[in-house]
MDAnalysis code that builds the backbone (N, CA, C; Angstrom):
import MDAnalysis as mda
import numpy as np

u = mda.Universe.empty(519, n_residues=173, atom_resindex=np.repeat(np.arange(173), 3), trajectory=True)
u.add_TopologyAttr("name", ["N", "CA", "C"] * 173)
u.add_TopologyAttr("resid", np.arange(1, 174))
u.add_TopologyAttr("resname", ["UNK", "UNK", "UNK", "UNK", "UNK", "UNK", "UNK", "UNK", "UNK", "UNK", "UNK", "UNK", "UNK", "UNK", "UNK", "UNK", "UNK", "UNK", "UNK", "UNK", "UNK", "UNK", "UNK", "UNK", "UNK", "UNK", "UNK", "UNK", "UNK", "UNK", "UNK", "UNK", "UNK", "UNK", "UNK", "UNK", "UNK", "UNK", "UNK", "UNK", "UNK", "UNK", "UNK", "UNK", "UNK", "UNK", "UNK", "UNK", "UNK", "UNK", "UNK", "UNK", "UNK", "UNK", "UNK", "UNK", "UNK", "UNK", "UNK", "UNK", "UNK", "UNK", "UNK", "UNK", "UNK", "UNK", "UNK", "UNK", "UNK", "UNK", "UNK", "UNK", "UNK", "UNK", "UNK", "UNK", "UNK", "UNK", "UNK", "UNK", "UNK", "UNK", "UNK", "UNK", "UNK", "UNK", "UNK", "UNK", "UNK", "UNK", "UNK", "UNK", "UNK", "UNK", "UNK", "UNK", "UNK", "UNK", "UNK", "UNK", "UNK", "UNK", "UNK", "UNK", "UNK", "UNK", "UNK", "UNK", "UNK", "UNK", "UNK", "UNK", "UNK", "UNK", "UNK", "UNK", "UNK", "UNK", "UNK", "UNK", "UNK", "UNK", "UNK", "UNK", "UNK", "UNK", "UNK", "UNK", "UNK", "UNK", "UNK", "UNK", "UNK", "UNK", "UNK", "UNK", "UNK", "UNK", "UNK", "UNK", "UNK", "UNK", "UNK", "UNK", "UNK", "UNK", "UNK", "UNK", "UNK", "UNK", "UNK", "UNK", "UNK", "UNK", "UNK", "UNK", "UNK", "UNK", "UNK", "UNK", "UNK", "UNK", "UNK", "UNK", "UNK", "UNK", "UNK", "UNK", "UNK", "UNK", "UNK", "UNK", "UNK"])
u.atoms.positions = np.array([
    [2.983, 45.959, -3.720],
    [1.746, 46.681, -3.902],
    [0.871, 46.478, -2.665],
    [0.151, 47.287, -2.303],
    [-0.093, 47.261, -1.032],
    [-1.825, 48.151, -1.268],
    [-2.904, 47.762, -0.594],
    [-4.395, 48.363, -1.344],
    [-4.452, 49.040, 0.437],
    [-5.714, 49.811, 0.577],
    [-6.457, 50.442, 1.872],
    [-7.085, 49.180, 2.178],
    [-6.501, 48.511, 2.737],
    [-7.329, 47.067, 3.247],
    [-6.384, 46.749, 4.769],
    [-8.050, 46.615, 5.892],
    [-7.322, 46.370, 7.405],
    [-7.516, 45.102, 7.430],
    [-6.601, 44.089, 7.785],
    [-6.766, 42.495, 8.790],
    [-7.589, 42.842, 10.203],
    [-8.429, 42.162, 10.339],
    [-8.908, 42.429, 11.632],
    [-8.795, 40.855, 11.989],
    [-8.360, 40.552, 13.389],
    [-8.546, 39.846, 13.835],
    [-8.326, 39.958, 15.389],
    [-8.652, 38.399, 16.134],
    [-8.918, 38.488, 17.075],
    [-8.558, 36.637, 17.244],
    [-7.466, 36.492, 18.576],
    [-6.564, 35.762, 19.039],
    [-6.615, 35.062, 20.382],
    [-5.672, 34.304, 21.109],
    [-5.187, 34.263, 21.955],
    [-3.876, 34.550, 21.845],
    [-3.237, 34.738, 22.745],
    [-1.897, 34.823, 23.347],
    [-0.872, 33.665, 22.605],
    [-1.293, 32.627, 21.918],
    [-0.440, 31.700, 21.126],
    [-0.827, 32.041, 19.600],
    [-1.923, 32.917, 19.523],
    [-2.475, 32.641, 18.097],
    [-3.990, 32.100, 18.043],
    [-3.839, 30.930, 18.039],
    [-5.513, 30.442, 18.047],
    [-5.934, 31.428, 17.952],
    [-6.752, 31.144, 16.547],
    [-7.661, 32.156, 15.884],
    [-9.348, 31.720, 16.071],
    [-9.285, 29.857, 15.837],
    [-10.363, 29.151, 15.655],
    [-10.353, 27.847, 16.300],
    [-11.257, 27.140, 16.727],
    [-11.381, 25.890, 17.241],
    [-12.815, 25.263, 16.569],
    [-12.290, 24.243, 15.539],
    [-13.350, 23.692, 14.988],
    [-14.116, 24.738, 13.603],
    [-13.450, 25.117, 13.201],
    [-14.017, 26.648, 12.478],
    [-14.979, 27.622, 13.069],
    [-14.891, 27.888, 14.280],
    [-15.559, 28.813, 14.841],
    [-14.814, 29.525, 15.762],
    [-15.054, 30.561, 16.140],
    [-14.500, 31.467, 17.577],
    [-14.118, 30.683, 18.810],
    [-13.731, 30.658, 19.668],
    [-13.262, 29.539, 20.828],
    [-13.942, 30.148, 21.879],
    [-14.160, 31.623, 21.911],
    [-14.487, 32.188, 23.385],
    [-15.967, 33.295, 22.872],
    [-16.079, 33.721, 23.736],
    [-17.589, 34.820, 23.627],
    [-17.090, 35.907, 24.468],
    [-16.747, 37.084, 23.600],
    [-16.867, 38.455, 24.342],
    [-17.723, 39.847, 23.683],
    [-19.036, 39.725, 24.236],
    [-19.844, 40.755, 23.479],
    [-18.912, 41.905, 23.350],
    [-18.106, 42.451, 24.593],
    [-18.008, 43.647, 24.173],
    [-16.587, 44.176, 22.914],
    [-16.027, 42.919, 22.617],
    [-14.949, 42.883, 21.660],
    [-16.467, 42.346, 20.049],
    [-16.864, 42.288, 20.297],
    [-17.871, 41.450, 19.000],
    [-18.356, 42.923, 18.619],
    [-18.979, 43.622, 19.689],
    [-19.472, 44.856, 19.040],
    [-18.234, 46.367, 18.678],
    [-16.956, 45.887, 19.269],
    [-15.785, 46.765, 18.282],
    [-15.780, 46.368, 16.761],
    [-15.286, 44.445, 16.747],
    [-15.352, 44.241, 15.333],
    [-16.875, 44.824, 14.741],
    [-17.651, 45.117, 14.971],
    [-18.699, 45.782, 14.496],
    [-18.845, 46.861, 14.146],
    [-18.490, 47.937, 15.231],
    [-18.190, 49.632, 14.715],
    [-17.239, 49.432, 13.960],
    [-15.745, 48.401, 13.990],
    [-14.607, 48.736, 13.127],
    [-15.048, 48.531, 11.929],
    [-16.043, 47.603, 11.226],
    [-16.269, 47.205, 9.806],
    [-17.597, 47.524, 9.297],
    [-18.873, 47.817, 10.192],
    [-19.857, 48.797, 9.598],
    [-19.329, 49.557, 8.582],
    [-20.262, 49.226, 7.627],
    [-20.163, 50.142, 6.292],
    [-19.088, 50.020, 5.395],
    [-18.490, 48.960, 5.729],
    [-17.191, 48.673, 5.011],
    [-16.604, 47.451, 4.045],
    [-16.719, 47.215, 3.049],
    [-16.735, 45.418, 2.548],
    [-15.791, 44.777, 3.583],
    [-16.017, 43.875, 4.159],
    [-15.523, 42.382, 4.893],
    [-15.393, 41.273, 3.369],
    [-14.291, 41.034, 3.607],
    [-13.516, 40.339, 2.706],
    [-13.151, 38.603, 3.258],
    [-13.965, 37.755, 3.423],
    [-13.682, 36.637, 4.097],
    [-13.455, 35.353, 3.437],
    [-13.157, 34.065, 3.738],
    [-13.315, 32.882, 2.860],
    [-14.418, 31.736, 3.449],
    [-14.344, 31.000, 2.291],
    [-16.134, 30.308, 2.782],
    [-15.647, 29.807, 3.676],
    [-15.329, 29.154, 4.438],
    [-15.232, 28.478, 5.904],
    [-16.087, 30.227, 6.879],
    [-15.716, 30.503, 6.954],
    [-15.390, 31.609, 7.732],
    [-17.080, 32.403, 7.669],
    [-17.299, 32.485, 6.647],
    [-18.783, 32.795, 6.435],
    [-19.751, 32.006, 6.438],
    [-19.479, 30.582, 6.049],
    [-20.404, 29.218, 6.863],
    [-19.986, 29.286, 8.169],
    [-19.355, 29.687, 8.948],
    [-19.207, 30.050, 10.439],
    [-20.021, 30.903, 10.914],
    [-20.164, 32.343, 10.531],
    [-20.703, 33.582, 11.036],
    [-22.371, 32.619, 10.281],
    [-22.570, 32.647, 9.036],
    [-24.072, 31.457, 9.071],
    [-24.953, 32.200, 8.219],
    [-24.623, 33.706, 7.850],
    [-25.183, 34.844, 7.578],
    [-24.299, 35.547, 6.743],
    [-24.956, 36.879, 5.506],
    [-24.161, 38.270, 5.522],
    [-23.813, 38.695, 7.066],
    [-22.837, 39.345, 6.994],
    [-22.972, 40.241, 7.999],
    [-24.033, 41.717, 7.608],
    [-24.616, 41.926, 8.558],
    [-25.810, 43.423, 8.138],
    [-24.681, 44.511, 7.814],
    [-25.145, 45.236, 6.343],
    [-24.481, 46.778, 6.527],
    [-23.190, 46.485, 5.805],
    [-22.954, 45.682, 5.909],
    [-21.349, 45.603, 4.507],
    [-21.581, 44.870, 3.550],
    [-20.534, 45.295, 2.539],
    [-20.391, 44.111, 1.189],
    [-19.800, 42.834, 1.648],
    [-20.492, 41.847, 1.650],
    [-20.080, 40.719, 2.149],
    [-19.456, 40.193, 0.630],
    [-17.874, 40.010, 0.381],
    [-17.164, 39.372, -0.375],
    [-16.458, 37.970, 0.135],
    [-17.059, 37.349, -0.141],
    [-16.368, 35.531, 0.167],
    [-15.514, 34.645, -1.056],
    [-14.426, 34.767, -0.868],
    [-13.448, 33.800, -1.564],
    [-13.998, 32.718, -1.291],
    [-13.518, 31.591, -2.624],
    [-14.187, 30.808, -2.893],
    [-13.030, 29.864, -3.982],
    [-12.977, 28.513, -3.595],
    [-12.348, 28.189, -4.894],
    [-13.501, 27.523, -5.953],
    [-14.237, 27.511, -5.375],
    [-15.538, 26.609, -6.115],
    [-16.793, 27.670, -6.352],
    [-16.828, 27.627, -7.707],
    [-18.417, 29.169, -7.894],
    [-19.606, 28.726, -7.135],
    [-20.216, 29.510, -6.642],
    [-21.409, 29.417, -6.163],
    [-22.221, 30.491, -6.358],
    [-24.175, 30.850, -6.666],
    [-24.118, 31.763, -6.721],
    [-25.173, 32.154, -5.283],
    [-24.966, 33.260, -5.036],
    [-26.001, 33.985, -3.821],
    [-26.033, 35.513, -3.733],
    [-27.576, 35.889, -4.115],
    [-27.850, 37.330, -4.406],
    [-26.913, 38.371, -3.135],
    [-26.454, 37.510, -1.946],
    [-26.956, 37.905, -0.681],
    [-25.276, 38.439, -0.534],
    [-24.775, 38.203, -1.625],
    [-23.078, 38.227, -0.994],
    [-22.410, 38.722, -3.014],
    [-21.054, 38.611, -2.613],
    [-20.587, 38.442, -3.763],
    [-19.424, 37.599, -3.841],
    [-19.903, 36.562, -4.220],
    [-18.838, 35.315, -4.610],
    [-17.747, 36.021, -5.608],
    [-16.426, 35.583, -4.800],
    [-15.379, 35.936, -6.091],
    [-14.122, 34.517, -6.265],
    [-14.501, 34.025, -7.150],
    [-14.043, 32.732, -7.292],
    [-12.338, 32.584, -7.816],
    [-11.563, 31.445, -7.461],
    [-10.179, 31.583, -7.615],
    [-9.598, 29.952, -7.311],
    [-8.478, 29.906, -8.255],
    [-7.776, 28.790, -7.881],
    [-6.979, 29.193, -6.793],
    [-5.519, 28.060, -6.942],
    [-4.511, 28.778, -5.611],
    [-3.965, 29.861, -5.690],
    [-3.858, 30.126, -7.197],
    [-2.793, 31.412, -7.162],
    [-2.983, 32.581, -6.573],
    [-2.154, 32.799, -5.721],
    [-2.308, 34.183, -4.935],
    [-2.842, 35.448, -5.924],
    [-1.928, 35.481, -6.750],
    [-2.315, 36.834, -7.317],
    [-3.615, 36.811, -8.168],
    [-4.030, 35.295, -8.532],
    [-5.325, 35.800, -9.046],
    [-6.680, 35.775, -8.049],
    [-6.113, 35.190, -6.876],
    [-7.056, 36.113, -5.381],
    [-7.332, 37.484, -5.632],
    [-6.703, 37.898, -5.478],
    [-6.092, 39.542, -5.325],
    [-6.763, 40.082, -6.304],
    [-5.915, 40.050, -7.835],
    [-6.228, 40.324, -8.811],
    [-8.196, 40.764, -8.791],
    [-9.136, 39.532, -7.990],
    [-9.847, 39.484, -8.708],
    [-10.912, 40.205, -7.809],
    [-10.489, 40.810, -6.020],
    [-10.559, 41.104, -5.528],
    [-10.462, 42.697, -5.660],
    [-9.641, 42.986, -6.255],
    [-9.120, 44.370, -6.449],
    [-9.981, 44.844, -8.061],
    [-10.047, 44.141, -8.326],
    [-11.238, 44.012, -9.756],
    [-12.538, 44.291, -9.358],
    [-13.569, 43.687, -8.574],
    [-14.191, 43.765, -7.467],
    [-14.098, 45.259, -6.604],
    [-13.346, 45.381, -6.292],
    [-13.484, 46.866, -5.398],
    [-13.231, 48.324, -5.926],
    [-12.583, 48.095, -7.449],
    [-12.548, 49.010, -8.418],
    [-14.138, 49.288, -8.844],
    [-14.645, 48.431, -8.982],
    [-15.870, 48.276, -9.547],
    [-17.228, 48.888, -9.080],
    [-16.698, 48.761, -7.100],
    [-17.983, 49.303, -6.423],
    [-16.646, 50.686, -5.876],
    [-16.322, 51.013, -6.502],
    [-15.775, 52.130, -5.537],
    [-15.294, 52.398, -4.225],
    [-15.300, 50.817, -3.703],
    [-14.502, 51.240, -2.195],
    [-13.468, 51.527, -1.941],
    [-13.082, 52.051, -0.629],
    [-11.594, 52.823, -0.314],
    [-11.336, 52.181, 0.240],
    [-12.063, 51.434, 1.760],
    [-11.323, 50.603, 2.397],
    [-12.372, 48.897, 2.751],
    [-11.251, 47.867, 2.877],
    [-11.881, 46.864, 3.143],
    [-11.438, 45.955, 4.136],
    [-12.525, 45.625, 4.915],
    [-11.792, 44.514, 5.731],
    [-11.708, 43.294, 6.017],
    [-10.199, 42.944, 5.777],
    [-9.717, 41.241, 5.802],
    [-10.307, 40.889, 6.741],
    [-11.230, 39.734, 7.213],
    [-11.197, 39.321, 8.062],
    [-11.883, 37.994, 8.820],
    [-10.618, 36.541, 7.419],
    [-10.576, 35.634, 7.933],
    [-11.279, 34.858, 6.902],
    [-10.689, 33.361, 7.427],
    [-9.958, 32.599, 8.078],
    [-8.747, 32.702, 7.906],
    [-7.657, 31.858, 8.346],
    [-6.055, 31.976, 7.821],
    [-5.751, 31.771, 6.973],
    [-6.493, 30.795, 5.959],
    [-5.898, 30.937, 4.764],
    [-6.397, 32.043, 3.787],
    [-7.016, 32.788, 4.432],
    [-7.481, 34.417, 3.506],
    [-5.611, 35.138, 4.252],
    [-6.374, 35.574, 5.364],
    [-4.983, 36.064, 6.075],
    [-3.660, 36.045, 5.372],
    [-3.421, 34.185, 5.396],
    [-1.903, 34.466, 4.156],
    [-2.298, 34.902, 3.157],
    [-3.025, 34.918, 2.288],
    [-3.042, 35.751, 1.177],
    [-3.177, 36.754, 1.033],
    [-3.781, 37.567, 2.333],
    [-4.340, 38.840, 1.720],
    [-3.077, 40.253, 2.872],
    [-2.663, 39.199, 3.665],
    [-2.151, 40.335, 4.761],
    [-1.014, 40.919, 4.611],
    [-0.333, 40.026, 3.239],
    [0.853, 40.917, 2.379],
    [0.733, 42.191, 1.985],
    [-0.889, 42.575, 1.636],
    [-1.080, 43.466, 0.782],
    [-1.915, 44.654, 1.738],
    [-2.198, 44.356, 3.162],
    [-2.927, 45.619, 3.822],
    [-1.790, 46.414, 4.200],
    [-2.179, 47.045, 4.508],
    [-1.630, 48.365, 4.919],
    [-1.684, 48.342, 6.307],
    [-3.046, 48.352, 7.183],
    [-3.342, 48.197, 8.909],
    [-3.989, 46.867, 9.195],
    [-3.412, 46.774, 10.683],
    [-4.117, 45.528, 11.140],
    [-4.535, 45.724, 12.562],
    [-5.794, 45.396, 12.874],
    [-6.265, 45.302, 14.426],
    [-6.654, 44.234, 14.699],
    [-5.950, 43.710, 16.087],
    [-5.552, 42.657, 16.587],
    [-6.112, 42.799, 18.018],
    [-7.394, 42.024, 18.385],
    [-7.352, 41.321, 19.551],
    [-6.732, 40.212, 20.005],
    [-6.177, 40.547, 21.276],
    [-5.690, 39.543, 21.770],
    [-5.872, 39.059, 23.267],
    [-6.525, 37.774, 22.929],
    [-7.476, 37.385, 24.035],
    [-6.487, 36.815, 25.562],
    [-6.233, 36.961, 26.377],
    [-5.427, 37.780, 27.628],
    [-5.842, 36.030, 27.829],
    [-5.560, 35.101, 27.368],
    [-5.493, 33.561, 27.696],
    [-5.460, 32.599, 26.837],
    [-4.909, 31.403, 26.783],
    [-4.518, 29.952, 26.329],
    [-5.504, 29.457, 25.874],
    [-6.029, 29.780, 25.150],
    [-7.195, 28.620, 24.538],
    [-7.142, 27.544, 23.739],
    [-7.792, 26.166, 23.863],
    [-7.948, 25.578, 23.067],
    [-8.575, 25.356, 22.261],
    [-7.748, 25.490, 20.490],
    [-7.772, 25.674, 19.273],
    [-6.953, 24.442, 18.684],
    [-7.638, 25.310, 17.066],
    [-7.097, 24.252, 15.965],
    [-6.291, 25.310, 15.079],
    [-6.557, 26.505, 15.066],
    [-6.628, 27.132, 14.106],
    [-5.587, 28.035, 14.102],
    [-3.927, 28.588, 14.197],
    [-3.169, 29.670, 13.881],
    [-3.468, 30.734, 13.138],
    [-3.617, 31.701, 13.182],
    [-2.965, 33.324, 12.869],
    [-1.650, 32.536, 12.557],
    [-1.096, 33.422, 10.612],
    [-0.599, 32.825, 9.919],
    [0.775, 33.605, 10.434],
    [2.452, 33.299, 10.582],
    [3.124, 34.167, 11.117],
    [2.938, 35.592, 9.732],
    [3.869, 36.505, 10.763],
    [3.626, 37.698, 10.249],
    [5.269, 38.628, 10.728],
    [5.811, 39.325, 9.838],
    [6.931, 39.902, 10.140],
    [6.883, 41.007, 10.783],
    [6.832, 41.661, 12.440],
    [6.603, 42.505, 13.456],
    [7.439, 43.716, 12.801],
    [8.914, 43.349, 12.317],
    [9.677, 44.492, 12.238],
    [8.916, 45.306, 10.460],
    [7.913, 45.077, 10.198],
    [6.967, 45.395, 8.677],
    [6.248, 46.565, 9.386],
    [5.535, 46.445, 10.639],
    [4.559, 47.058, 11.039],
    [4.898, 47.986, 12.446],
    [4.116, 49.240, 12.483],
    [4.676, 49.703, 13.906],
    [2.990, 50.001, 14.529],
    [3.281, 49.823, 15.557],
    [2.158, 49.413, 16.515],
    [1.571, 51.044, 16.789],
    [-0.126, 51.626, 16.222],
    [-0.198, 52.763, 15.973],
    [-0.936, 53.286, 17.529],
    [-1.383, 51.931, 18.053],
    [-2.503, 52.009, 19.286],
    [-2.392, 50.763, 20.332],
    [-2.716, 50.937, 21.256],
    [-2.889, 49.676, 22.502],
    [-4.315, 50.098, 23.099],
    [-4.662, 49.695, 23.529],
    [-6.134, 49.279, 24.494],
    [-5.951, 48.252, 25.176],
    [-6.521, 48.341, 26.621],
    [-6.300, 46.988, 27.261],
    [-7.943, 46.745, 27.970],
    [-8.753, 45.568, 28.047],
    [-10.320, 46.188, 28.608],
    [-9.624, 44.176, 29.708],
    [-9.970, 44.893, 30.787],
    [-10.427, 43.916, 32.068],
    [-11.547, 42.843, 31.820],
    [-11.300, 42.022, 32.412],
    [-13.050, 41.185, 32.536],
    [-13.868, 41.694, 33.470],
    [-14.684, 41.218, 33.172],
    [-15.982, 42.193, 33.598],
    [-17.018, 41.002, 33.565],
    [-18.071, 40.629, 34.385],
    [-18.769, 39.945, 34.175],
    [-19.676, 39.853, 33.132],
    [-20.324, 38.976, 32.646],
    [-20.832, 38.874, 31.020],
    [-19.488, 38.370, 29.771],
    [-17.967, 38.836, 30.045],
    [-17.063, 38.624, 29.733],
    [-16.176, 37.400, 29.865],
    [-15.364, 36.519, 28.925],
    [-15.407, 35.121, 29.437],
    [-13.461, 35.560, 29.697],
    [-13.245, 36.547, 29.121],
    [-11.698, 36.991, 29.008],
    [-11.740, 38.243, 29.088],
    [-10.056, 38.655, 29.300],
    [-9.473, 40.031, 29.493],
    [-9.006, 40.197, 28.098],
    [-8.558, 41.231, 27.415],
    [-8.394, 41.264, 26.345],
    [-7.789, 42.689, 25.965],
    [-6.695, 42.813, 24.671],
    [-6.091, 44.027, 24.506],
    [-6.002, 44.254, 23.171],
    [-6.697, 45.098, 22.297],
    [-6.634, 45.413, 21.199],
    [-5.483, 46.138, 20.569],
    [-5.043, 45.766, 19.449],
    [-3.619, 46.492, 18.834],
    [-4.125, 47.027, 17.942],
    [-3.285, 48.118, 17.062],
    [-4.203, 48.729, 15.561],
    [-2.548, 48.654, 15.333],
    [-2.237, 48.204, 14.223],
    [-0.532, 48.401, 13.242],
    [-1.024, 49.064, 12.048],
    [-0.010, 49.777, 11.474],
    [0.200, 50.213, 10.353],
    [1.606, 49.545, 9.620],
    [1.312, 48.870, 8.765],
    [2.511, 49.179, 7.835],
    [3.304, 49.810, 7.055],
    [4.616, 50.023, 7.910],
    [5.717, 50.535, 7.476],
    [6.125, 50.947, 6.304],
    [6.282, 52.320, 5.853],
    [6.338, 52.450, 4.228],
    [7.739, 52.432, 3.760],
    [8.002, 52.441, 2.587],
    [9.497, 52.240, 2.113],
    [9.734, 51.192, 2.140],
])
């Protein structure tokens, strides 16, 4: 089963996703893509990941997995033990509810393994250097997905990296 839900993320060249639960590098002009890409769209994240960003993000349904309830007007807590499917389950319960079509995964890794079985697209920065991290991008099976787009953007001053965005779709059948 598979929902209208994109992974967005953003990498190095090994993976490193995170260092210390936060971003490792600063590139405004990749910060304001993930921005046009998920404006107006629920962002689907887990609490690490949103005690990171510190905030809602402005302009989306901010949904934060959670194994522990909490409440906050400002978001919508959706609470869960380990079981994958009652992630999902309760998630997809949740988006029935407000009527959305599409949502985006996006983060930490242990959302990722759970949720990236079930998207459909994924856009992938990938930061054009070695950074030091703590944090993996969870593996993922290449021959699932076919690569729908490439972008490649140079450094540029203000820029701390070079960087090349992917968009995948998953493979039907």
């Amino acid at each position: 089963m598979f929902f209208p839900w994109t992974a967005v993320v953003a990498m190095d060249v090994r993976g490193i996703i995170a260092r210390e639960g936060k971003l490792p590098w600063y590139l405004p002009s990749e910060l304001q893509h993930f921005k046009r890409l998920t404006l107006g769209h629920p962002v689907i994240m887990g609490r690490k990941t949103f005690e990171a960003i510190g905030r809602p993000l402005p302009n989306r349904h901010n949904v934060v997995l959670s194994r522990w309830k909490r409440e906050d007007a400002a978001r919508e807590i959706v609470t869960a033990q380990d079981a994958t499917h009652h992630y999902v389950h309760d998630v997809t319960v949740l988006f029935d509810r407000y009527g959305q079509e599409e949502a985006m995964v996006i983060g930490g890794r242990d959302i990722f393994s759970l949720l990236l079985p079930y998207c459909t697209r994924m856009v992938q920065t990938i930061v054009l250097a070695e950074i030091e991290g703590d944090t993996y991008f969870p593996p993922w099976d290449r021959t699932d997905w076919i690569k729908i787009a490439e972008s490649s953007y140079r450094w540029t001053p203000g820029e701390a990296y070079a960087y090349v965005i992917q968009a995948y779709e998953r493979k039907r059948g």
